[in-house]
C-alpha positions in Angstrom: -4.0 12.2 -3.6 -7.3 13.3 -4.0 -9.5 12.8 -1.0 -9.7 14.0 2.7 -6.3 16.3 2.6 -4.9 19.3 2.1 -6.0 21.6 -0.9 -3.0 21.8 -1.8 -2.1 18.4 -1.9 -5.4 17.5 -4.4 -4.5 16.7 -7.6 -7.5 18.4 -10.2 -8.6 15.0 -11.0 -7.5 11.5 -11.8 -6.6 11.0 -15.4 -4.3 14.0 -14.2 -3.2 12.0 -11.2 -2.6 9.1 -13.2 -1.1 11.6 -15.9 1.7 12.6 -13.7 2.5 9.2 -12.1 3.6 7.6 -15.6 5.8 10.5 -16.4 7.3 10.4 -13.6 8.2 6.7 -13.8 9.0 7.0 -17.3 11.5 9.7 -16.1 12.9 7.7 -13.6 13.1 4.6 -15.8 15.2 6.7 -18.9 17.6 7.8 -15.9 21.3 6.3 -16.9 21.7 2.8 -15.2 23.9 2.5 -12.6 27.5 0.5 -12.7 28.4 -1.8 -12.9 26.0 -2.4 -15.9 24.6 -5.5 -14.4 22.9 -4.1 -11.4 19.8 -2.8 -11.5 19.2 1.3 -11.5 19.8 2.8 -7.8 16.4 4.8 -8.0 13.4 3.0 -9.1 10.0 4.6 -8.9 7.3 3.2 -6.4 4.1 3.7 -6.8 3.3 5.6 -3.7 -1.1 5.9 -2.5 -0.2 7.8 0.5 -3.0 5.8 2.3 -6.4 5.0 1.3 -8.3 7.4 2.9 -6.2 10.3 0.5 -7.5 8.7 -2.6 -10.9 8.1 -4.2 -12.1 4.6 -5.5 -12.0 6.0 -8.9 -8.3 6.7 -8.4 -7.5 3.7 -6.7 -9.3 1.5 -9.5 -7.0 3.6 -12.0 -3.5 2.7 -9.9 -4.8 -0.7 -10.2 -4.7 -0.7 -13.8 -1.3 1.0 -13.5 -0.3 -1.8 -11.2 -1.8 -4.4 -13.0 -0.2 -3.4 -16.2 3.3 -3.1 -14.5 4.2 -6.0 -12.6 7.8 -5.0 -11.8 6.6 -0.9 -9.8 7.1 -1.7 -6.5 4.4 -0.7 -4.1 4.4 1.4 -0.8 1.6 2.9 1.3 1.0 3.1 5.0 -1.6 0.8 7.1 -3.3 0.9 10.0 -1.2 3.3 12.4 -4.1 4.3 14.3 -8.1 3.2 15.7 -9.5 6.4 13.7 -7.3 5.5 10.4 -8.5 2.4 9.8 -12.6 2.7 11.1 -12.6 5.8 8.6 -10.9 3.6 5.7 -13.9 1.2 6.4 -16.3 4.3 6.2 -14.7 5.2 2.7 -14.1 1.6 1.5 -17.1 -0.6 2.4 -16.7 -4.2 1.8 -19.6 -4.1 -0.3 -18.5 -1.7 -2.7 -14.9 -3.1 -3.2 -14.3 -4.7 -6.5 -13.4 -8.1 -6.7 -9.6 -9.0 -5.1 -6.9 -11.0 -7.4 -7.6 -14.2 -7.6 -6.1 -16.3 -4.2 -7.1 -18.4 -0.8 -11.2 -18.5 -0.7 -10.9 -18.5 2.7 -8.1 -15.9 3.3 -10.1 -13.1 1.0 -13.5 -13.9 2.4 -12.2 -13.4 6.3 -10.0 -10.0 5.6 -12.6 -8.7 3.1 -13.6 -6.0 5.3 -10.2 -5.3 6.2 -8.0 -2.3 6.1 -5.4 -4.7 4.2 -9.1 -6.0 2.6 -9.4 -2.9 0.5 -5.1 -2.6 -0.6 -6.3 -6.3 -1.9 -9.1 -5.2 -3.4 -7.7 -2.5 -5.7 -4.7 -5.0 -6.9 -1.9 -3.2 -4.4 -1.0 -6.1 -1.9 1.2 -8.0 -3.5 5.1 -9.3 -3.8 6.1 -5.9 -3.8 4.1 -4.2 -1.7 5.6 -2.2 1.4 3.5 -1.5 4.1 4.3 1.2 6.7 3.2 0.6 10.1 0.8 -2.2 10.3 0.3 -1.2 14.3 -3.4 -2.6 14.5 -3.3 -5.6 11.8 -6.3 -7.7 12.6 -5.3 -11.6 12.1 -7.1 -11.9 9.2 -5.0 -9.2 7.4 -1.8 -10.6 8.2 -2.7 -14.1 7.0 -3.7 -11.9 3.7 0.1 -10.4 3.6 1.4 -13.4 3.9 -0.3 -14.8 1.0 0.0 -11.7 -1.0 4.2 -12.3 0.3 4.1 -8.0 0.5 6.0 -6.6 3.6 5.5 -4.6 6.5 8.1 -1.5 7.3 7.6 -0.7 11.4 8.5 2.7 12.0 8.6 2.5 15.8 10.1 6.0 16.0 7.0 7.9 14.6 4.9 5.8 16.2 5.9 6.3 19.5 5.8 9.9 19.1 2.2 9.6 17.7 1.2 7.6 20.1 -0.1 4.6 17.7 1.7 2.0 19.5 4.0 -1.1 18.4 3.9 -3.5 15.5 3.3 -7.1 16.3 6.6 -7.5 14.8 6.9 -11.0 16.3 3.8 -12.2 15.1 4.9 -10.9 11.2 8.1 -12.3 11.9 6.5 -15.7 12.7 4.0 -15.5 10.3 7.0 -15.5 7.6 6.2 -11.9 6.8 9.0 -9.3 4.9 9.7 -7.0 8.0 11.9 -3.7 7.7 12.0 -1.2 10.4 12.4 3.1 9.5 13.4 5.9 11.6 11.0 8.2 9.9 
């Protein structure tokens, strides 16, 4: 993270960012596999924007390379809890100055451009594996662009009643085909 947080939580800059993310999947990845042999490891490492207001285009253009170059690191961030979330995402991230999305539906892109998801797409993290958390205030055009992008949405109806965000269309995902998990946290 490196934008709108804590000063303690600001990393000095990206290439250190970016610096510390692979060395901490390399260490993950050269931890001993787990038996039997066949299975894959119990810890993998996830590549983990907190949300897109805590980083800086320049550092989420460099986890799209990272993501780009590693098709198999899964993907987690959190999405549109609250009203003030996602209009300051769109201050930060304006549809104008998002770089071109992965290639996909003409219509789909052009419609969730401007998007909280729109920006994710934009920087090459919606995809397969791709967990959202939250997903409260998904405009339709975002969860058609989840669907195609097949990434999933984790409600977490306990921290967002205590916030106050209110409730996942969780019906709507669900109809829409869309990977739903649910988290206590």
């Amino acid at each position: 993270m490196n934008n709108e947080c804590p000063e303690d939580y600001i990393e000095p800059s990206t290439a250190e960012s970016m610096t510390a993310t692979r060395a901490v999947i390399q260490h993950i990845r050269s931890l001993p596999p787990s038996s039997p042999p066949n299975k894959p490891a119990l810890v993998q490492p996830i590549l983990t924007p907190r949300f897109a207001i805590s980083c800086s285009k320049d550092l989420m253009a460099a986890l799209r390379e990272l993501a780009d170059a590693d098709p198999a690191l899964a993907i987690q961030t959190h999405i549109s809890e609250n009203a003030a979330e996602i209009a300051r995402t769109q201050e930060l991230f304006p549809a104008d100055t998002l770089p071109l999305p992965p290639p996909g539906p003409d219509k789909i892109l052009k419609d969730a451009r401007g998007t909280y998801a729109g920006v994710y797409d934009a920087y090459g993290l919606l995809r397969h594996n791709t967990v959202l958390a939250h997903g409260v205030h998904l405009e339709p055009a975002e969860v058609k662009l989840i669907k195609a992008r097949q990434a999933g949405v984790s409600h977490c109806p306990t921290s967002n009643f205590n916030l106050r965000s209110g409730c996942a269309k969780v019906g709507v995902l669900l109809d829409e085909g869309i990977k739903v998990s649910f988290s206590q946290s």
